[in-house]
C-alpha positions as CSV (number, residue, x, y, z in Angstrom):
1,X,-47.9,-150.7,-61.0
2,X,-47.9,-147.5,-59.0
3,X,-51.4,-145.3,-59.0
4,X,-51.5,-142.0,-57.7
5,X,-55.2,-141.3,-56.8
6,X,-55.6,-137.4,-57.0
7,X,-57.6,-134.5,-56.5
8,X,-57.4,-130.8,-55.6
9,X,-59.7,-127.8,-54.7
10,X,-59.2,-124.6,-56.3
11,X,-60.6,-120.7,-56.4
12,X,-62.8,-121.2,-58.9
13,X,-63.6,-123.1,-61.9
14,X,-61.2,-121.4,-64.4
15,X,-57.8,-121.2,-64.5
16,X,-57.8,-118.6,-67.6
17,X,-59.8,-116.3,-65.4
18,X,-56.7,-116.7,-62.9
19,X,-58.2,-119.5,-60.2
20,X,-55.1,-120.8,-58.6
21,X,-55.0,-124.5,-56.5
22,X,-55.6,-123.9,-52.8
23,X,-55.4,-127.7,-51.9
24,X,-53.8,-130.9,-53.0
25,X,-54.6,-134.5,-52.3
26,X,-53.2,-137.2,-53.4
27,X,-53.4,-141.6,-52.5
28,X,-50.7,-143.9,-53.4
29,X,-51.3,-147.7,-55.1
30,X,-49.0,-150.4,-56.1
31,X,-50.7,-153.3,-57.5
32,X,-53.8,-151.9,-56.4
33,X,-52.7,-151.7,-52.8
34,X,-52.9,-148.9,-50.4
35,X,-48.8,-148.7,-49.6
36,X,-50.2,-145.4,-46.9
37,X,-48.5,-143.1,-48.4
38,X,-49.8,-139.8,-49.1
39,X,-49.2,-136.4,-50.2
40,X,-51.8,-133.6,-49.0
41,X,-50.9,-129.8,-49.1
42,X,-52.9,-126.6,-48.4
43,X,-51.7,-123.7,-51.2
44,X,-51.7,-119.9,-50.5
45,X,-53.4,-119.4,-53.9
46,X,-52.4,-115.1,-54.0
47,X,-56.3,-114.0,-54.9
48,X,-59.4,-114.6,-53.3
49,X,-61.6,-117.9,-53.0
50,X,-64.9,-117.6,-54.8
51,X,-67.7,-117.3,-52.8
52,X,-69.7,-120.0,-54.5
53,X,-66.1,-122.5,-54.6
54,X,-65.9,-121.9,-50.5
55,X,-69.1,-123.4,-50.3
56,X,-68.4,-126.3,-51.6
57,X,-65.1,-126.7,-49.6
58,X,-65.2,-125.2,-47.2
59,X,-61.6,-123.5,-47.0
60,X,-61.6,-119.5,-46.3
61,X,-58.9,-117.1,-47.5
62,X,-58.3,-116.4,-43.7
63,X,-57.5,-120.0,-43.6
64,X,-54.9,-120.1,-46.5
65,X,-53.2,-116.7,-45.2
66,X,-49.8,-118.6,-43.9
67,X,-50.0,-121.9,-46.4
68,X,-46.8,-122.0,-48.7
69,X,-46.7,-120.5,-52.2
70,X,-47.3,-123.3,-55.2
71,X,-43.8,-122.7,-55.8
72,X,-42.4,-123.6,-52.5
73,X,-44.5,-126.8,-52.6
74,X,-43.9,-127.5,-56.2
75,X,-40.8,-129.8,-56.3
76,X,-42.2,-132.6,-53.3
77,X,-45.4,-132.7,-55.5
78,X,-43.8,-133.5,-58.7
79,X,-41.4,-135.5,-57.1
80,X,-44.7,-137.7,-55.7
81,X,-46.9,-137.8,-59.0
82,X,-43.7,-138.2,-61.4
83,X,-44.0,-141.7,-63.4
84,X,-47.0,-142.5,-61.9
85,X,-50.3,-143.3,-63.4
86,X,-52.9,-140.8,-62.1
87,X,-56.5,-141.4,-61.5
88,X,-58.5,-138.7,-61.1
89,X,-62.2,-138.0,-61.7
90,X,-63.0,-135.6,-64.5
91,X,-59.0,-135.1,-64.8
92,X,-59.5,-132.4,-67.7
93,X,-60.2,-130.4,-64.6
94,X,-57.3,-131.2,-62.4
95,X,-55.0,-131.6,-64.6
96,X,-55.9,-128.3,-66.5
97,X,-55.0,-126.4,-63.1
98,X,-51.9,-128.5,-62.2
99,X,-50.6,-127.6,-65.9
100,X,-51.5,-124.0,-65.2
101,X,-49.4,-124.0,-62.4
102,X,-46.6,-125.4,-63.7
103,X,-47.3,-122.8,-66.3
104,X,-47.2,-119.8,-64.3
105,X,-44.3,-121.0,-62.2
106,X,-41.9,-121.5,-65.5
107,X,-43.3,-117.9,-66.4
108,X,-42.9,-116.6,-63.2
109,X,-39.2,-118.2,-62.2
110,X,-38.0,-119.9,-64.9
111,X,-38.4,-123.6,-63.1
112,X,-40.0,-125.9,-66.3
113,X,-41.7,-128.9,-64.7
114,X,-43.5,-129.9,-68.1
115,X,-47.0,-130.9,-68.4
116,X,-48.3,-133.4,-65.9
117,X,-49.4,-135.5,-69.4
118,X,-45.2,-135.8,-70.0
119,X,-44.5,-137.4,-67.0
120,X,-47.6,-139.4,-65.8
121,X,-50.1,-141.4,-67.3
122,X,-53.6,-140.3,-66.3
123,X,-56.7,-142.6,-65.8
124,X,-60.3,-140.6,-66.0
125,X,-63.0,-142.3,-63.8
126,X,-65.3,-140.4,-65.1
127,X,-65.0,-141.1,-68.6
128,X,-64.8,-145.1,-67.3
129,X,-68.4,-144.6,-65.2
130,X,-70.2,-143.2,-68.2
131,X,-69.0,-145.9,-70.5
132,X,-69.5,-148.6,-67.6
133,X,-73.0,-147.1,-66.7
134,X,-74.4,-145.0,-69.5
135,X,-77.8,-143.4,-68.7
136,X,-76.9,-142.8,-64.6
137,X,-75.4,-140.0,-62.8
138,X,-71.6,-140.2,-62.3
139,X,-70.4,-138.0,-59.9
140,X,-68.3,-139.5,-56.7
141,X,-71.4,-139.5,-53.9
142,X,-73.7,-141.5,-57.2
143,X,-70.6,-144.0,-57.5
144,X,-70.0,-144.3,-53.8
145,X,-74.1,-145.2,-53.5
146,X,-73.6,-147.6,-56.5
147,X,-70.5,-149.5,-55.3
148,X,-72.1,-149.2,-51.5
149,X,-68.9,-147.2,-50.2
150,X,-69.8,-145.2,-46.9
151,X,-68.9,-141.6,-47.5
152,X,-71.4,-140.1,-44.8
153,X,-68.2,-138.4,-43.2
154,X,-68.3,-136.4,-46.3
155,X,-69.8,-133.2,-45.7
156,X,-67.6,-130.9,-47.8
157,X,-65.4,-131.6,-50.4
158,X,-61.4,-132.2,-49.3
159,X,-58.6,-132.6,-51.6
160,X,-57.2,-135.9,-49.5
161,X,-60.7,-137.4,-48.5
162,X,-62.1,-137.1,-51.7
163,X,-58.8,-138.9,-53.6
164,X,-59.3,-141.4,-50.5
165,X,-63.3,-142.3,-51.5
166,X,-62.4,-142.2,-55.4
167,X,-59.3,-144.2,-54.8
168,X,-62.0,-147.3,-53.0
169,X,-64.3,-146.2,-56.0
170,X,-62.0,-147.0,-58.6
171,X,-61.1,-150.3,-57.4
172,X,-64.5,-151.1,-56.7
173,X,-65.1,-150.6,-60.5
174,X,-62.1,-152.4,-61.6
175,X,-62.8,-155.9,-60.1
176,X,-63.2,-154.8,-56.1
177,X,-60.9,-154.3,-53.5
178,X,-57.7,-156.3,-53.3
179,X,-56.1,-154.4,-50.7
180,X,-57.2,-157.0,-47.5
181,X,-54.8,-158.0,-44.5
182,X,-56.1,-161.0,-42.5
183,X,-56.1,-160.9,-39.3
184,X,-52.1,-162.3,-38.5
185,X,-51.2,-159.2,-40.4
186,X,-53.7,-156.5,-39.0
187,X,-53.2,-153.7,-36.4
188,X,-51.3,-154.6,-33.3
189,X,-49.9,-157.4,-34.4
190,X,-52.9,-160.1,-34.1
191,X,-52.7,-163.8,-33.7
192,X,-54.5,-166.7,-35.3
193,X,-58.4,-166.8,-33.7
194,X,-58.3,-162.7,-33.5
195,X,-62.0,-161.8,-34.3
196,X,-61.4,-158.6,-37.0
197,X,-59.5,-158.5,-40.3
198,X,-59.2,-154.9,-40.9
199,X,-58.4,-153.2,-44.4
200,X,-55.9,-150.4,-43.8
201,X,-56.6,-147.3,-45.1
202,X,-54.0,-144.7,-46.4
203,X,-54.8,-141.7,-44.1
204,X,-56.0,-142.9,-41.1
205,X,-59.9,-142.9,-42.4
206,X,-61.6,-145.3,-39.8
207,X,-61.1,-149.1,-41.1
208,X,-63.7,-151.5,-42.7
209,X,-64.2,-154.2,-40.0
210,X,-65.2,-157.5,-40.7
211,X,-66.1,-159.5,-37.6
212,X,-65.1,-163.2,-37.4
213,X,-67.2,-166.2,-36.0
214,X,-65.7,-167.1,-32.4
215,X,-65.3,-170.2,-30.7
216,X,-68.6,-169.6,-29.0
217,X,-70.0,-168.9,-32.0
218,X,-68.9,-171.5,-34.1
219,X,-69.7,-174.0,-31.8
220,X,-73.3,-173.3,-31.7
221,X,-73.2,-173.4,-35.7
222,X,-72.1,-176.9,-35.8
223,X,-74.6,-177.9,-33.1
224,X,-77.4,-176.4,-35.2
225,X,-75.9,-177.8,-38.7
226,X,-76.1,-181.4,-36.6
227,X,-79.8,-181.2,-35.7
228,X,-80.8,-180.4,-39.1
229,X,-78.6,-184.0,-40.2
230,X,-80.6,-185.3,-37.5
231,X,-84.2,-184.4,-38.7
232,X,-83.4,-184.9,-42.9
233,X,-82.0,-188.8,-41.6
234,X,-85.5,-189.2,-40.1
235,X,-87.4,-188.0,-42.9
């Protein structure tokens, strides 16, 4: 099964008040395994970014001044989400914008990409947390607390870092990470006895190490678990 895990940052909140997408993110799964794939795109949006929305993000219209037009970056997007399932957290939201995009752009040029609903199914991890945990707070920082996923890197919301955390959040909620190389099959080609088995991320995010007993190690285990034989046989 190929999952897209998605999100954007926009103007503002309302695309009917004429907020446009100023950045794209997206995370690729098959069978619930990051393939490292990615899609990430800064959008010249054509209006100015609201004062309160740059706070949250961060980005600046000085910033966006030489990104491409939606249009230009249009095609490789749709190409990229198209027959996929999408997770995305509080999709009415994304999905609303992507739509009005699409919108716009048929208006605008004649080029009809559809909604993002006829092409892609679309998973809402928001609706899933509030059935899952009714009564707690559901937004990504509560679910990464919850699930005990690190997001301290996370100063200000990003497009591809965000759809990076919500993509370990999801499988986290759906039965825990699967994606998990051992060590034979980790960075730079380990061999058998190598003490880290790394999870690879999509997008370079720094890995999830988890350190190995040596021979060292090991040895002084057994040693112990044989003194403890030792003293139950005399009791």
């Amino acid at each position: 099964m190929r999952q897209v895990v998605l999100d954007t940052e926009t103007t503002g909140l309302e695309p009917s008040q004429g907020h446009r997408i100023i950045e794209i993110g997206c995370v690729e799964l098959i069978n619930r395994k990051f393939t490292g794939r990615t899609y990430h795109q800064y959008i010249k949006p054509e209006r100015a970014v609201d004062a309160e929305a740059m706070e949250v993000h961060g980005i600046t219209d000085e910033f966006l001044m030489d990104k491409p037009l939606f249009a230009q970056i249009a095609p490789a997007f749709f190409e990229f989400i198209r027959g996929s399932q999408l997770v995305i957290h509080n999709a009415p939201f994304d999905v609303g914008f992507i739509n009005h995009e699409f919108k716009w752009l048929k208006e605008a040029q004649g080029a009809d990409f559809g909604r993002v609903e006829d092409h892609c199914q679309i998973l809402d991890t928001l609706v899933m947390s509030r059935k899952m945990h009714p009564g707690s707070r559901h937004s990504l920082d509560a679910l990464c607390k919850k699930y005990g996923i690190d997001n301290s890197h996370r100063e200000l919301h990003g497009a591809l870092l965000d759809s990076e955390i919500l993509a370990d959040v999801y499988l986290m909620m759906t039965g825990g990470q699967t994606d998990l190389n051992l060590a034979s099959d980790s960075e730079g080609g380990g061999k058998n006895g190598d003490s880290t088995t790394i999870r690879r991320l999509a997008t370079g995010r720094q890995p999830l190490a988890i350190m190995m007993a040596d021979d060292d190690e090991i040895a002084r285990h057994n040693k112990k678990i044989e003194s403890i034989d030792g003293l139950w046989s005399q009791l």
